[in-house]
N, C-alpha and C positions, 0 to 999 in steps of 0.2 A: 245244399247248405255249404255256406265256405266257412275255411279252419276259424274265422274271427270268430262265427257265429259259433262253432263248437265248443270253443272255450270260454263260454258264458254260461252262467244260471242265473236263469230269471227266477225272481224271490216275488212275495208279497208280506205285506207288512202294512201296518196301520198308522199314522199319524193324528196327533189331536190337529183338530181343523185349523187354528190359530196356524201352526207350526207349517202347517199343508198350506195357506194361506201365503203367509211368507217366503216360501219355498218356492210359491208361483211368481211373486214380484221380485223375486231375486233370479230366477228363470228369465225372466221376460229382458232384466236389465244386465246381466251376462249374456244375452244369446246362447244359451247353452240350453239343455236337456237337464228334467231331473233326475232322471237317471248319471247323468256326469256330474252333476252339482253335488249328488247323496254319494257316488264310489269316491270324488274328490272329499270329503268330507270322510267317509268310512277310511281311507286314505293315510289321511291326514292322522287321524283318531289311534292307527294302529302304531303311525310311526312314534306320534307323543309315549303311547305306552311304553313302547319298547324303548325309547329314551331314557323315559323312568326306569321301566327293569335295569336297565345298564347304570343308569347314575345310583341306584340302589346297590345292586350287586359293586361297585368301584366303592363306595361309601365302609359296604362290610370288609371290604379288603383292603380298604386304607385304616381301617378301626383295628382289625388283626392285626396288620402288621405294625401300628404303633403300640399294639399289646403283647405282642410274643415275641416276649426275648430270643426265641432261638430264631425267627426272622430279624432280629434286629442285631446277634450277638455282633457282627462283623460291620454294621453300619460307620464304627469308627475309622477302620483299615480303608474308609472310601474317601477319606480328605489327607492321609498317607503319598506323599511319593516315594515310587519303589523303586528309586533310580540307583 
């Protein structure tokens, strides 16, 4: 067995036939496996998420920090020259 093949898990999983259907004419017309078409897509799937969590989490901390004064007391001393 070589290191590639170790560091895989083989899964099973069900699709509604339509979607399995699809999956095979989009195989056939990438040249690719569905196996790489579905980790390309699981992929993809996680990166979005965690985009969201970050734009979420930047969202709650742009929201604090226009609400609490004591992050903001000194906001004026930053258009200040302290020459």
């Amino acid at each position: 067995m070589t290191n590639t093949q170790m560091n895989i898990d083989r899964i099973t999983f069900s699709l509604p036939h339509t979607l399995n259907k699809s999956l095979d004419a989009l195989k056939d017309e990438l040249k690719r496996s569905k196996s790489e078409i579905i980790k390309m897509a699981i992929e993809n799937y996680i990166e979005h998420q965690n985009k969201q969590k970050l734009q979420k989490a930047v969202a709650l901390m742009a929201d604090e920090y226009k609400n609490n004064d004591d992050l903001t007391a000194l906001t004026t001393l930053d258009s200040e020259s302290f020459q």
